[in-house]
C-alpha positions in Angstrom: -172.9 -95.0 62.7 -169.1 -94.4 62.6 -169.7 -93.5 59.0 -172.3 -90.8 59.9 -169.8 -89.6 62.4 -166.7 -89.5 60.1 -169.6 -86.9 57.4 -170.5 -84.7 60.5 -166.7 -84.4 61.4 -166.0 -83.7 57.5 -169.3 -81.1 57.8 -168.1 -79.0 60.9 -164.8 -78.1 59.5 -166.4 -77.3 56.7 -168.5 -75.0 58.7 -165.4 -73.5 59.9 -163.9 -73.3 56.8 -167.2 -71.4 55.4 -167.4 -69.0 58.1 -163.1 -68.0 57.7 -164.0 -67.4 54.0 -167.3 -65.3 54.1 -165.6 -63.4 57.1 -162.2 -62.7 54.8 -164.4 -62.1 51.7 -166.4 -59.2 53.9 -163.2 -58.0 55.2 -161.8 -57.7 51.7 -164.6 -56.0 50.3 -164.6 -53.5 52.9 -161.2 -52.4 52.9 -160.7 -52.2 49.1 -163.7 -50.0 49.1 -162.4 -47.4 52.4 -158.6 -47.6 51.1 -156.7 -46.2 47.8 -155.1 -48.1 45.5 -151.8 -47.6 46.5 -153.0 -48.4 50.4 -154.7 -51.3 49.2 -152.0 -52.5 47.0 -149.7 -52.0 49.9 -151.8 -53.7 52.6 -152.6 -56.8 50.3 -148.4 -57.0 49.4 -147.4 -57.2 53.5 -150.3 -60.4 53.9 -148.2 -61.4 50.4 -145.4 -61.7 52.1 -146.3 -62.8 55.2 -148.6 -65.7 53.5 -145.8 -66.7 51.5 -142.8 -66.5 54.2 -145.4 -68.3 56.3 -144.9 -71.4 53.5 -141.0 -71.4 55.4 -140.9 -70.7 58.5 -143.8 -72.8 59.7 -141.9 -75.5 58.7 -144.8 -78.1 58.1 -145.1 -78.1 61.7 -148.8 -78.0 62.0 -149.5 -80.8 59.5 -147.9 -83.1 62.1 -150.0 -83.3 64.3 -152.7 -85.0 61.8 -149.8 -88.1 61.6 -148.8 -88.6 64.9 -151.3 -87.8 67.3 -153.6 -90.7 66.1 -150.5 -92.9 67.0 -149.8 -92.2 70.4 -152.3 -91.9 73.4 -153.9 -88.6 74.8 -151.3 -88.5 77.7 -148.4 -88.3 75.1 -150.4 -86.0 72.5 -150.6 -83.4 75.0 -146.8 -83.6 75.3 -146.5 -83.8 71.3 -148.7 -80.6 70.4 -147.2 -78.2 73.8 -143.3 -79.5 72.3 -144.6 -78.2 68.8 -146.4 -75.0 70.0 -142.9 -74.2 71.6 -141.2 -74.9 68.3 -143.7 -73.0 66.7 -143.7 -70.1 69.1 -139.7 -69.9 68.4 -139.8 -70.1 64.5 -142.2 -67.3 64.9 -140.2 -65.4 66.4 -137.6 -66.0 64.0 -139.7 -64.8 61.5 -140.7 -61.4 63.4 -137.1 -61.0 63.4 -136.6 -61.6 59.4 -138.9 -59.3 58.7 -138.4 -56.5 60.7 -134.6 -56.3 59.7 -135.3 -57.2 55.9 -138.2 -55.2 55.6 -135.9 -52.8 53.5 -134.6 -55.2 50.8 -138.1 -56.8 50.5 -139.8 -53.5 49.9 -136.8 -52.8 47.5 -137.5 -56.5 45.5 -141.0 -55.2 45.1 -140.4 -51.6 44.0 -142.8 -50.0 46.9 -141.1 -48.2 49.5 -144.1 -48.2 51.9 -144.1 -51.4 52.1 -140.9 -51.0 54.5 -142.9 -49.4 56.8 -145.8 -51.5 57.1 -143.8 -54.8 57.0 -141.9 -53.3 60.1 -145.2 -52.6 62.1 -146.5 -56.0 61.1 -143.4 -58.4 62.2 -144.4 -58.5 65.7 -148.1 -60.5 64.5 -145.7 -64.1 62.7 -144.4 -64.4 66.6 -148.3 -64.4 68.2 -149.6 -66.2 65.6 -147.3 -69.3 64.4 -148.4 -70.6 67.8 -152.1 -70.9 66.8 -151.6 -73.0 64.0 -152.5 -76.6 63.9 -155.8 -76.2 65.9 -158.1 -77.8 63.0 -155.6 -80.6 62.6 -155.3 -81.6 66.5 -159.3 -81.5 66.9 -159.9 -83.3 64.0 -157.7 -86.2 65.4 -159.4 -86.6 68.1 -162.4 -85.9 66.2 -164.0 -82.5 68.2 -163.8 -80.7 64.7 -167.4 -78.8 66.0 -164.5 -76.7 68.1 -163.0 -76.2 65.1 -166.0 -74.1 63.9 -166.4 -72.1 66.8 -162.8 -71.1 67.1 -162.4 -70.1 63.1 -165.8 -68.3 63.6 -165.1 -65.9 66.9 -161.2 -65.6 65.7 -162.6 -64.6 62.0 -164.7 -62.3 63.7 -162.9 -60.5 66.3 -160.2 -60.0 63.4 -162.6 -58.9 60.7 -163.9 -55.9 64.5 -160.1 -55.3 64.9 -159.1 -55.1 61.6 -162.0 -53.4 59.5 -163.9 -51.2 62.1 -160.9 -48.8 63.1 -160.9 -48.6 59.5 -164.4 -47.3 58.9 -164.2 -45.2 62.4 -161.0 -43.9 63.0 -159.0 -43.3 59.2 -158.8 -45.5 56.0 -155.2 -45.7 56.5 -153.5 -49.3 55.9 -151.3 -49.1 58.8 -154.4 -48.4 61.0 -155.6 -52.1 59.9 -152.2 -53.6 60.5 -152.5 -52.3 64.0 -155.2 -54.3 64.7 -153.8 -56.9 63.4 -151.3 -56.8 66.0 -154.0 -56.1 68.8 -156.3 -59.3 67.8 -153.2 -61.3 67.4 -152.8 -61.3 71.2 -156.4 -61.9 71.9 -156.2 -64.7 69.1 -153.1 -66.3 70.9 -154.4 -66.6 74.3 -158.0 -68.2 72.7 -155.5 -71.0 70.4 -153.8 -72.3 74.0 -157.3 -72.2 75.9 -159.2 -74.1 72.5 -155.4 -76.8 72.4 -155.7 -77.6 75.7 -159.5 -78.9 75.6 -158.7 -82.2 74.3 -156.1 -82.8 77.2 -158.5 -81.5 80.4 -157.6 -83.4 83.1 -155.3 -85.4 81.2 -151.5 -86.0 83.0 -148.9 -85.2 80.5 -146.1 -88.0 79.3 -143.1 -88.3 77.5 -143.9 -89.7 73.9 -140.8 -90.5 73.4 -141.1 -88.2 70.0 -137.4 -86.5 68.7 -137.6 -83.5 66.9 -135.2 -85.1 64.4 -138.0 -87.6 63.5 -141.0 -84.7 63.2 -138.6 -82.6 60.9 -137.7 -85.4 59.1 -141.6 -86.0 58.3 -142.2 -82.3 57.9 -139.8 -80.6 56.2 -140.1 -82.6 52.8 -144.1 -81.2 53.4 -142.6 -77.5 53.2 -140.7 -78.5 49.8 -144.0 -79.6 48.3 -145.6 -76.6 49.6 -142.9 -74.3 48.1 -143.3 -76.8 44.3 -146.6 -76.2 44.5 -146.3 -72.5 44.7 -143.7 -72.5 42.1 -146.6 -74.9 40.4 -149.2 -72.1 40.2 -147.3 -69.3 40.0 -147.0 -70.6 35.9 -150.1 -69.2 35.1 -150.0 -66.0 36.2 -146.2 -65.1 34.8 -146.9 -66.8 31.4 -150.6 -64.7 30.7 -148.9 -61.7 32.0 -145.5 -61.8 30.0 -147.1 -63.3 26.7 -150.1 -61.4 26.8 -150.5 -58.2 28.3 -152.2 -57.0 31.4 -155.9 -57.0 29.6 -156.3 -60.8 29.3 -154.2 -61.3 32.5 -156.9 -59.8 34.3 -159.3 -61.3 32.0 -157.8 -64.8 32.9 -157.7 -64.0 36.8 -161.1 -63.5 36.9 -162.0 -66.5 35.6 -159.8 -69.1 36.0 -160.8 -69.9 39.4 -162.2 -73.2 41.3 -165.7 -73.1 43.1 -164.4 -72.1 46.6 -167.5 -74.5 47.5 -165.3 -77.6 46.4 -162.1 -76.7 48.1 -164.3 -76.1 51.3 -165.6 -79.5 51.0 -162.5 -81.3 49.9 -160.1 -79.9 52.9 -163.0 -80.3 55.4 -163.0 -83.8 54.4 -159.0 -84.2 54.1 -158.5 -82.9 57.9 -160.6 -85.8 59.0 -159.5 -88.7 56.7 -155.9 -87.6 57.8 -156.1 -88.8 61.4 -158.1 -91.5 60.9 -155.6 -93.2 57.8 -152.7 -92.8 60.2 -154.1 -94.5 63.0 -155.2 -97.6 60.7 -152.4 -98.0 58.9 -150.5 -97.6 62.1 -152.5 -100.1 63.6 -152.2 -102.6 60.2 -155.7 -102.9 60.0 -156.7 -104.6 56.9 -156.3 -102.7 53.8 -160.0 -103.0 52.9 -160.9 -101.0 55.5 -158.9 -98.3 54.7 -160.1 -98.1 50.7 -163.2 -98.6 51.9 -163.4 -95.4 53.9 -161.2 -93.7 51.1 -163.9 -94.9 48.1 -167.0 -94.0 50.6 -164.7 -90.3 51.4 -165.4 -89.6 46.9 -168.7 -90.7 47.2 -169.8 -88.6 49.7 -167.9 -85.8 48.1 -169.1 -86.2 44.9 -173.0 -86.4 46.1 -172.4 -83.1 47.2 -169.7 -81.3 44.8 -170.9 -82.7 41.3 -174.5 -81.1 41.1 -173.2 -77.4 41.9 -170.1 -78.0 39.3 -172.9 -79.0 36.5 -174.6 -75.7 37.5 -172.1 -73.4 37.4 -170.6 -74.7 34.1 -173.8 -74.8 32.5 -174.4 -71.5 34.0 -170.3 -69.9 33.8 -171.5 -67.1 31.5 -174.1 -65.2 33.6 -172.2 -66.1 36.9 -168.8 -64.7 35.5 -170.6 -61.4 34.1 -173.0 -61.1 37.2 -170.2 -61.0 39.8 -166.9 -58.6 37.4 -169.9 -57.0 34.8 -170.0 -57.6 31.1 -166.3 -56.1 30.7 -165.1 -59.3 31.8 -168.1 -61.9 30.2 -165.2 -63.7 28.2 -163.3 -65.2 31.6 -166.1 -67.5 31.7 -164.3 -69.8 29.0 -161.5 -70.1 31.8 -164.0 -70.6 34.7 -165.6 -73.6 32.6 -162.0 -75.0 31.8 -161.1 -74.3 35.5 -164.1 -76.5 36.7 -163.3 -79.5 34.6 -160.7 -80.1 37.1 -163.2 -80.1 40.4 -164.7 -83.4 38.5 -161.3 -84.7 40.0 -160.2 -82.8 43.0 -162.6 -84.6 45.1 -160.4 -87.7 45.0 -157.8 -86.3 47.7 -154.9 -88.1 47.9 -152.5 -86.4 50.0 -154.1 -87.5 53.7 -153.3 -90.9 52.0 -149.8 -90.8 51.2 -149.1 -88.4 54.1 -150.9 -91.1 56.4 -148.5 -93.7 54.5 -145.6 -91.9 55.2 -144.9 -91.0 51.8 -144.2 -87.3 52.2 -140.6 -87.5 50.0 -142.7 -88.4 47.1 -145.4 -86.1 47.9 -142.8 -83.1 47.7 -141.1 -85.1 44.4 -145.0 -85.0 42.8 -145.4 -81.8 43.4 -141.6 -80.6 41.8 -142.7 -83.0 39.2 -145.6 -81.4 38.2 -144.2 -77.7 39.0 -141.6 -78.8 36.0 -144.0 -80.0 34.2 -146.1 -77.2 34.1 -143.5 -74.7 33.4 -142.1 -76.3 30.3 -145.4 -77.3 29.3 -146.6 -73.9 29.3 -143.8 -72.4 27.2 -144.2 -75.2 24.8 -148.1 -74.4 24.3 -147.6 -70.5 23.8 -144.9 -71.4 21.1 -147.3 -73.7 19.2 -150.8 -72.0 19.5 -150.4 -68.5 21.3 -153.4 -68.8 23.2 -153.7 -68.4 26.9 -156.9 -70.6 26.7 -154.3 -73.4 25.4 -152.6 -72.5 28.6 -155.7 -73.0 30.6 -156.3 -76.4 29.0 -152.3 -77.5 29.8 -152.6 -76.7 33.8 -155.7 -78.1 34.4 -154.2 -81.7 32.0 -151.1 -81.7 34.4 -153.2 -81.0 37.6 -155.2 -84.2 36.2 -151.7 -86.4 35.5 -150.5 -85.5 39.0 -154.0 -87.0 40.6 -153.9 -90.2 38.5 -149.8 -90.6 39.3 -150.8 -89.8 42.8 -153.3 -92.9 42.9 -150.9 -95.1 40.7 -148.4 -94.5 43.6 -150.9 -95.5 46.5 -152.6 -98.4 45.0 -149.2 -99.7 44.9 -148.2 -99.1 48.1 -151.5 -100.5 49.2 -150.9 -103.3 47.1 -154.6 -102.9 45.4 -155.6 -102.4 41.7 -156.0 -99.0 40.8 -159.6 -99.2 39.6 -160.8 -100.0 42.9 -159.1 -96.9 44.3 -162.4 -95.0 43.6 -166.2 -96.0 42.7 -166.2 -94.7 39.0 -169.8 -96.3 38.2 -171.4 -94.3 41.7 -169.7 -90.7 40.5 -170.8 -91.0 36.9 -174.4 -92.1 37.6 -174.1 -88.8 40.4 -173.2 -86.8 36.8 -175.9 -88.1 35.2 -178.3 -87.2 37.9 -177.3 -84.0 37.9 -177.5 -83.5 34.5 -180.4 -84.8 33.7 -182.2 -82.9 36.6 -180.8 -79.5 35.2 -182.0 -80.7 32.0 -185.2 -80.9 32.6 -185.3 -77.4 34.7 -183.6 -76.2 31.2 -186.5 -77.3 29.3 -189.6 -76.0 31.7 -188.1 -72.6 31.7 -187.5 -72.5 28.0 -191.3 -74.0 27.5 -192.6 -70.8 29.5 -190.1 -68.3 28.0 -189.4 -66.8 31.0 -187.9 -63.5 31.2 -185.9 -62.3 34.3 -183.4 -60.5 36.2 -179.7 -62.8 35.8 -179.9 -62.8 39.8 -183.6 -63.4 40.1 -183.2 -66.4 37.5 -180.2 -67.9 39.0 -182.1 -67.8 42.4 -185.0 -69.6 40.9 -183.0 -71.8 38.4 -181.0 -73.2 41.6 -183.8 -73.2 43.6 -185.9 -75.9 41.2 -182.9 -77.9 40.0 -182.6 -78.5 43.9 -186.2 -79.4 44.1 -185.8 -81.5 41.1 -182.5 -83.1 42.2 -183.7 -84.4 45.7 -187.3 -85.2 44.1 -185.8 -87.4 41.9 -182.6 -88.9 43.5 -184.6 -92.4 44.9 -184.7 -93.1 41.3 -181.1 -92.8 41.1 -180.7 -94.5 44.6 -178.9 -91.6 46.0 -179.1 -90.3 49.5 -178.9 -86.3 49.3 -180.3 -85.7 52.5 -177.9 -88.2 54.5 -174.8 -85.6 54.2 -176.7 -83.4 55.9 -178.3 -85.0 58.6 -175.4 -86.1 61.3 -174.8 -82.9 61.4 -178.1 -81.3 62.2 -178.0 -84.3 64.8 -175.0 -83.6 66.3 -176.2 -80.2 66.2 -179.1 -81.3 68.3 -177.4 -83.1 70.9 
């Protein structure tokens, strides 16, 4: 039963994680259609550097609230997320600050004087919205993530009205967006303190006893690994560009992308193992237990991850030219590569050494592997001058960093490293999944069906899904029981 509950917690953040996607992707389709270029270019470069400022100033703040309010009692939590709301709420003020008076030099740095002028209007938004974050981490550790979907659907929404409509109504000017920015910002603060306080109604605050020195000490090494890891993926895009040329940049951009599916699944699924590893291991419950849950976590993931990677990779070509047009057919050889590596990212080991305490090494991994990658790269273009070869290198050192990653926790769990995950379950879930596409592959090629690219990717998906659950018992695989505690919770 807890099981079911742990998959509909995993499920509902997901939810919310869906809807603050679609909702961004509409908005971003929208505006780049009403604006210019040059508004465009100037819009997307203030969220640039807000997004990546953001990295700093927030400090790794929200991500505490995963480890320590499993640890202490409601009475205390309340205490723990209104001190780091405050610290929050001050940081973010800090950053309005910075960027007002450096909005000069920054627009300077990036060679686009407008920008000065929209970074200005924008500074007031980091000081209403730095409070807000941390919602999806504090219901998730008390496990109300349902609220999670409902907040990052109406917030998603009332930005996507203030944001997009004055656009479309009023004038296709970017500062008219960035005003409502600043207008939903309010409305979006006041809704994060009324959706943080519903864990704690009718709760009586307490002293936790909790220093600020001990949740810097936990969080700042979590903003180094944030700032590797940016440093990490920022390889990619300066080695295509400088090596060769802005054609196959954009080429490589297009298709060098992860199924946004898997990183939906994978965080949903994170937010909720986070909480519940710190309390265990907090509590020294028996190791088993924790693998357990961790090896049950991939397995679940993979059930529903693995069959939609086999589909897209067998399927890259027609997906990559259906969505950028035939100029752009080639990026499906990075969009295959790029996949390889979702085989691997459902095995998420940060909630784990997080939950451990292990967030020095989590920041030394992730400089590790930002090294890595960087030398690496160079190396690669010197030898075969291919950005394919490039392709190939991140997605090998993304691969070492997951395998060093559970090296490092079956140690510290003092457990082999073969039990860490249930290899046999994920490749017979491969199998399944290739095998049911297979034979979809060869009833469509019996009939020599000719159709539209979206009419036969509608039907292709449609009958490998048929096939797939049809077929699963066979496999003894439970498709169906992902789904289901959440349509009963749902019901409730």
């Amino acid at each position: 039963m807890k099981n079911k509950s742990n998959i509909a917690q995993a499920l509902w953040v997901g939810v919310g994680s869906f809807s603050a996607f679609g909702l961004s992707m509409i908005s971003a389709a929208i505006l780049s259609r009403y604006f210019s270029k040059t508004e465009y270019g100037t819009y997307k470069q203030v969220l640039y550097v807000y997004n990546t400022l953001l990295i700093i100033f927030s400090a790794g703040l929200p991500r505490v609230f995963n480890y320590y309010l499993p640890r202490y009692s409601v009475a205390q939590g309340k205490e723990i997320v209104n001190k780091i709301t405050t610290i929050l709420f001050l940081t973010g003020f800090l950053f309005s600050v910075f960027l007002f008076l450096l909005s000069d030099l920054i627009a300077q740095i990036l060679k686009n004087p407008e920008l000065a002028i929209g970074l200005k209007w924008f500074s007031p938004v980091p000081m209403l919205l730095l409070p807000t974050l941390g919602i999806e981490r504090i219901f998730a550790s008390y496990r109300k993530t349902v609220y999670v979907a409902i907040y990052n659907t109406v917030t998603r929404a009332l930005m996507l009205a203030f944001i997009v409509v004055p656009v479309i109504v009023y004038s296709n000017n970017y500062l008219v967006a960035i005003y409502g920015w600043i207008a939903v910002s309010v409305i979006i603060l006041f809704i994060a303190f009324y959706f943080k306080s519903i864990p704690f109604k009718g709760v009586k605050q307490e002293k936790s006893g909790l220093a600020l020195k001990e949740i810097l000490k936990y969080s700042l090494p979590l903003v180094s690994a944030t700032i590797a890891g940016t440093i990490y993926r920022s390889a990619n895009q300066f080695y295509i560009s400088r090596y060769f040329g802005s054609e196959v940049f954009a080429e490589f951009s297009n298709g060098f992308i992860e199924i946004p599916f898997v990183q939906m699944v994978t965080g949903s699924a994170g937010a909720v193992l986070m909480p519940l590893f710190s309390k265990l291991l907090n509590d020294n419950s028996e190791i088993e237990v924790v693998t357990n849950l961790w090896r049950r976590t991939i397995q679940k993931s993979a059930i529903l991850i693995y069959p939609c990677i086999i589909f897209f990779m067998y399927y890259a070509e027609e997906i990559v030219t259906l969505i950028y047009s035939k100029t752009y057919a080639v990026s499906y050889v990075y969009f295959s590569i790029a996949m390889i590596l979702n085989f691997f990212n459902i095995i998420i080991f940060a909630p784990l050494l997080l939950s451990l305490g292990e967030s020095k090494f989590y920041a030394r991994l992730h400089y590790f592997l930002a090294i890595s990658v960087w030398i690496t790269h160079y190396i690669v273009i010197m030898l075969f001058k291919s950005p394919v070869a490039i392709a190939i290198s991140f997605v090998s050192i993304a691969i070492l960093g997951i395998v060093i990653s559970l090296v490092y926790s079956a140690k510290k769990l003092k457990v082999s490293f073969l039990s860490m995950f249930p290899i046999n379950r994920m490749l017979l879930i491969a199998l399944h999944s290739v095998l049911s596409l297979a034979i979809v592959q060869f009833v469509f090629q019996w009939f020599n069906l000719n159709m539209h690219p979206i009419i036969l990717l509608f039907v292709v998906c449609v009958a490998y899904t048929v096939v797939l659950f049809s077929s699963a018992r066979w496999f003894k695989i439970n498709y169906m029981e992902i789904f289901k505690p959440l349509f009963n919770k749902a019901e409730k």
